[in-house]
Phi, psi and omega in degrees: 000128154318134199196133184282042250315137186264013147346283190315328204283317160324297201284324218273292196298313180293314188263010161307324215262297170305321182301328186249318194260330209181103357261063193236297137313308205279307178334300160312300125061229158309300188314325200272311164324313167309322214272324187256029165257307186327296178314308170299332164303283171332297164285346155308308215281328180271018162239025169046039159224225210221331163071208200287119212211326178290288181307120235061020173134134146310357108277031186077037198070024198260013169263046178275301206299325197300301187303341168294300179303329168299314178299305177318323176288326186255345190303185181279139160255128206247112191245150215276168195291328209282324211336179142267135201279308218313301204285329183302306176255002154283307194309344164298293165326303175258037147250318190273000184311283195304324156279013156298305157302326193310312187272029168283341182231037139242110192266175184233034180215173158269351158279332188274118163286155174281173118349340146225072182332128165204174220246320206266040186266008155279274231324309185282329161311304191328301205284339164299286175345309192282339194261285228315314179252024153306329191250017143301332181297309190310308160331281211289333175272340176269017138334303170083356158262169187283314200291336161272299193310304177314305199297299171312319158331301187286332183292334184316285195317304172317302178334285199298348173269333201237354177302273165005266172320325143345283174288318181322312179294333163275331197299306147339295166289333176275357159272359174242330187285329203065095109207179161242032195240104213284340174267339172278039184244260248284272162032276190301330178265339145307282212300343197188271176222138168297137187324337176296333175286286210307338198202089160261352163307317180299330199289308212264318172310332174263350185267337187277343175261352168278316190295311184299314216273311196249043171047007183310148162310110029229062168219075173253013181329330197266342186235010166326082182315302187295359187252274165316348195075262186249023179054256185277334181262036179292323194236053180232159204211139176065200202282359150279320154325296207291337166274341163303322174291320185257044142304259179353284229271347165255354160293346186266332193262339168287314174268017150288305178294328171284340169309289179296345189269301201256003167247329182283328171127013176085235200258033143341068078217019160266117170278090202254114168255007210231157174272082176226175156348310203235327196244001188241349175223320163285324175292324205271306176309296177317329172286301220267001195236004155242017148299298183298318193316305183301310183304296196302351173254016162289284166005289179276347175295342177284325177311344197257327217250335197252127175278170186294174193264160147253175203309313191297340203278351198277305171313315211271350185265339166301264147002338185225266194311289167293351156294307188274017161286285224280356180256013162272328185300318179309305188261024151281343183309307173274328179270319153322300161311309182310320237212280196232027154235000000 
C-alpha cells in the first residue's frame, strides 16, 4: 500500500505554516494593515487632524485599511486601451510575488528553517528584494501614460542610486559575520555584539536605503502625488492599485526583519538552546517581527517630519553621501576583522 511518510507530511505542514500563517501571508497581512492606519495616524496626529476615523470609530479608524481592501476587491478594474495588457496586469503581481518570496529566506527564528534551506539565505532575500522594483519600472512603462512613465523613469534613476549602497551595507556584515547565513549572522551577535554596535555606518546606511526603496518621505518621488496624480500607479484601478500600494509596506517589512536579523541582534536577548513550541519556536519569532515592528514604524514617522527630495537632490545624496557611507562600512569592516577580532 502506498503511503506518505510522516516526516514528510510533518516538514510539508511546518513550512505551509511558515509560509502562510507565521511569519507569512496572514502575518504580512495584519502588518501591513496596521503599519498603514499607523502611518496615517502618525502624519494626522502631527498636522493636527484626525486622520482615518468614520470606519471603526470607537477604535480609531483601525479597520480603515481592512475596509480600503474590501473596496479594492469589489471595484471594476479598468485597463487602459492603448497600455500593453500582458505587462500591464502581470507587473503588479509580480512585484508583490517577488517581494513577497524574499521571506521564504528570511527566517525569524533559529528554528524556522526557510522553505528551501540554505547557507546562502542573505544572498537570496537579497537578490529578490534587488528584481522587486524592476518591475515598478515595467508598471509605469505599460501603462501608456506620461505620469507613470516620468514615475518609472525616477524609480529607474533611484534603483541605481540606492541599489549599490544597499549591497555594500550587507556585504559589510557579512564581512564581520563571516557567513551567509542570517541565523549564524544572529549566533554571532549572541556570543559578542549586535550588528549596530559593530558597524553603524552599515546600520544608517540600510536605514537610508530602506526609507528610499520602500518610498518613505522624503523619497516619495515616484509617486509625488502634487507632481504626478499616483506616479506609477495613475492608471490602476481595483485589487491591481490595491497590491501595487501594498508593495512598499511588504518591502518595509523585509528590510525590517534583515535590520532586525543583522543589525538588532535577531531574536536577542533570547539565547535559545532548546526546540520546543513556545520558547524554541514561538517566542524567538515574536521578538524579531515587534523588533522589525519598531523599525517600521519608526520609518513612517518620518513621512510627518521630512518634506519630499526633488529627483536631483535624491540621485546626488545617493551617489555621494550615501555611496561613500557604505563604502566607509566595508572598510570599517575589514579593519574590524583585521585589527581587532
Amino acid at each position: 500500500m502506498n503511503f506518505i511518510p510522516i516526516p514528510l507530511i510533518i516538514w510539508l505542514i511546518e513550512d505551509l505554516l511558515y509560509l502562510i500563517i507565521f511569519p507569512g501571508l496572514v502575518t504580512i497581512l495584519v502588518l501591513v494593515i496596521i503599519i498603514i492606519w499607523l502611518e496615517r495616524k502618525i502624519a494626522a496626529k502631527v498636522q493636527m487632524r484626525f486622520g482615518p476615523l468614520w470606519v471603526s470609530k470607537k477604535i480609531g479608524g483601525a479597520l480603515q485599511s481592512l475596509a480600503d481592501l474590501l473596496r479594492y476587491s469589489f471595484q471594476e478594474a479598468i485597463i487602459p486601451e492603448k497600455a500593453d495588457k500582458l505587462a500591464f496586469i502581470l507587473a503588479p503581481g509580480l512585484m508583490f510575488a517577488f517581494a513577497t518570496i524574499a521571506l521564504i529566506f528570511i527566517p525569524v527564528g533559529p528554528y524556522y528553517s526557510a522553505l528551501f534551506p540554505s547557507y546562502y539565505t542573505i544572498l537570496f532575500s537579497v537578490a529578490l528584494i534587488i528584481i522587486t522594483p524592476i518591475f515598478a519600472i515595467i508598471v509605469g512603462w505599460a501603462s501608456d501614460n506620461k505620469f507613470s512613465f516620468i514615475g518609472a523613469l525616477r524609480e529607474g534613476f533611484l534603483l541605481i542610486s540606492y541599489e549599490v549602497p544597499f549591497l555594500l551595507s550587507v556585504v559589510s556584515m557579512i564581512v564581520i559575520f563571516r557567513t551567509y547565513n542570517y541565523i549564524s549572522a544572529v549566533q554571532s551577535q549572541l556570543n559578542f555584539l549586535p550588528g549596530i554596535i559593530l558597524n553603524p555606518l552599515a546600520a544608517l546606511t540600510m536605514l537610508i536605503v530602506m526609507i528610499r526603496t520602500t518610498g518613505r518621505f522624503p523619497f516619495d518621488i515616484t509617486e509625488a502625488d502634487s507632481e504626478l496624480v499616483l506616479g506609477l500607479f495613475t492608471e490602476y484601478s481595483a485589487l491591481f492599485f490595491g497590491v501595487g500600494m501594498a508593495t512598499p509596506y511588504v518591502e518595509l517589512y523585509n528590510f525590517s526583519l534583515i535590520f532586525s536579523l543583522l543589525f538588532l541582534g535577531g531574536w536577542w536577548p533570547l539565547n535559545v538552546n532548546v526546540m520546543n513550541p513556545l520558547y524554541g519556536l514561538f517566542l524567538p519569532g515574536l521578538v524579531v517581527v515587534i523588533k522589525a515592528f519598531i523599525v517600521m514604524a519608526i520609518l513612517v514617522f518620518l513621512r510627518a517630519v521630512y518634506p519630499r527630495y526633488r529627483l536631483d537632490q535624491a540621485v546626488r545624496s545617493g551617489w555621494s553621501y550615501v555611496l561613500l557611507l557604505s563604502v566607509l562600512s566595508v572598510i570599517l569592516s575589514i579593519v574590524e576583522v583585521k585589527f581587532l577580532r
